[in-house]
Each structure stands twice: as C-alpha cells, then as structure tokens.
C-alpha positions as MATLAB code, in Angstrom:
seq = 'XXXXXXXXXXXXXXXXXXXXXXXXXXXXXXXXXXXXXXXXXXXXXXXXXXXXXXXXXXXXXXXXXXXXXXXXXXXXXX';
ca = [
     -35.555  -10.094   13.786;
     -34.158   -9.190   11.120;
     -30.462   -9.875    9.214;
     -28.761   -7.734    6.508;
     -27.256  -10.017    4.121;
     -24.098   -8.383    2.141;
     -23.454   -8.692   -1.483;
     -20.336   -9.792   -2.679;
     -19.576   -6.429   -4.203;
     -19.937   -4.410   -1.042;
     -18.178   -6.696    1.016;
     -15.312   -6.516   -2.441;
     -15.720   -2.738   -1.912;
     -15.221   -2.392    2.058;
     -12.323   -4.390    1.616;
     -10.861   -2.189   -0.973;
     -11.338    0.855    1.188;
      -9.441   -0.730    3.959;
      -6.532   -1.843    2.039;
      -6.573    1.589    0.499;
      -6.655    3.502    4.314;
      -3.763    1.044    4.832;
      -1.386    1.710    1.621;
      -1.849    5.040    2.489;
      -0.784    4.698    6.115;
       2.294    2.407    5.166;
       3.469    4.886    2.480;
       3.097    7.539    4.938;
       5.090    6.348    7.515;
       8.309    5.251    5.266;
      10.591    7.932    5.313;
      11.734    9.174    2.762;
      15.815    9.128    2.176;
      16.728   11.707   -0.075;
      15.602   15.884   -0.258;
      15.948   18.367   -3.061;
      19.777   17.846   -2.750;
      19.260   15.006   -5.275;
      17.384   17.302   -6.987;
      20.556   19.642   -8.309;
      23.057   17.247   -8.237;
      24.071   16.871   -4.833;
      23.487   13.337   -3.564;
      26.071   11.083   -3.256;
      24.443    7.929   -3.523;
      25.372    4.766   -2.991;
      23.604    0.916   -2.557;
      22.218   -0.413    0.431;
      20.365   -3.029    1.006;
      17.207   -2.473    3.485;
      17.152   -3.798    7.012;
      14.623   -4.210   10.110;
      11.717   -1.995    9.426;
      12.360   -0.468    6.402;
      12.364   -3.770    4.780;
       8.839   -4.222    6.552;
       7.326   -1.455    5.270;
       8.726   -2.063    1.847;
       7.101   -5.797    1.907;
       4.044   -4.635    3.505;
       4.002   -1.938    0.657;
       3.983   -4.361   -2.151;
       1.809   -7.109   -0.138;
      -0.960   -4.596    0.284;
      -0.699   -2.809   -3.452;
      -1.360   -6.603   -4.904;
      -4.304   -7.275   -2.541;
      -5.255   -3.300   -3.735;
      -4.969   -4.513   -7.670;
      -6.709   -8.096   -7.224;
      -9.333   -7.063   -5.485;
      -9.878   -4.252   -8.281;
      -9.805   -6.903  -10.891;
     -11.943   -9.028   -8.729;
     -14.424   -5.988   -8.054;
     -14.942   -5.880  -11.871;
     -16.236   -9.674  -11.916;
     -19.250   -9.178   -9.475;
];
C-alpha cells in the first residue's frame, strides 16, 4: 500500500486556493449599491447601517481576506 504524505506548504497552498475561490464568490455575490449616477454627481447618499445578509457577507468578507493574508504570511515561513 502505499500513502502520500503532504508537506506543509502544499497543504498551506490548497488552503490558500480555497479561501481565494471563496473571497471571490463572497465579493461576487454582494451587490453592489450605487451605478455611474455617483459617478457625475447624482447620488444622494446617505448612512445606513447594514442588516441581515449584507452584514454577513461584509463579515464573511473580512473573515476570509485575514485567513487569505495569514496564510500568505504563513506560506512564506515553510
């Protein structure tokens, strides 16, 4: 029989890849709230605070980019 062992840098670098797939997924889904009316001076903004899943995706957004940037600086340990 016989057993593949992984290294700790490929098992660093699958995890980055799926944590990457996943940022991108989570940024894609957000919407986005303003158009190219901001763009020439026509949005009337105002503050809001975000609620149900927009705050989710927001979270999961920032959760996910830190597990992105310490697994980088991890990576470039091993």
């Amino acid at each position: 029989m016989m057993y593949y062992v992984l290294r700790m840098e490929q098992v660093i670098f699958l995890f980055q890849i799926v944590i990457a797939g996943l940022l991108i997924l989570v940024i894609l889904v957000q919407q986005k709230g303003t158009g190219l009316g901001g763009t020439f001076g026509g949005d009337i903004s105002f503050y809001r605070t975000k609620r149900g899943a927009e705050k989710l995706f927001f979270n999961l957004t920032l959760l996910l980019s830190g597990m992105f940037i310490i697994s980088s600086l991890v990576g470039l340990i091993y």
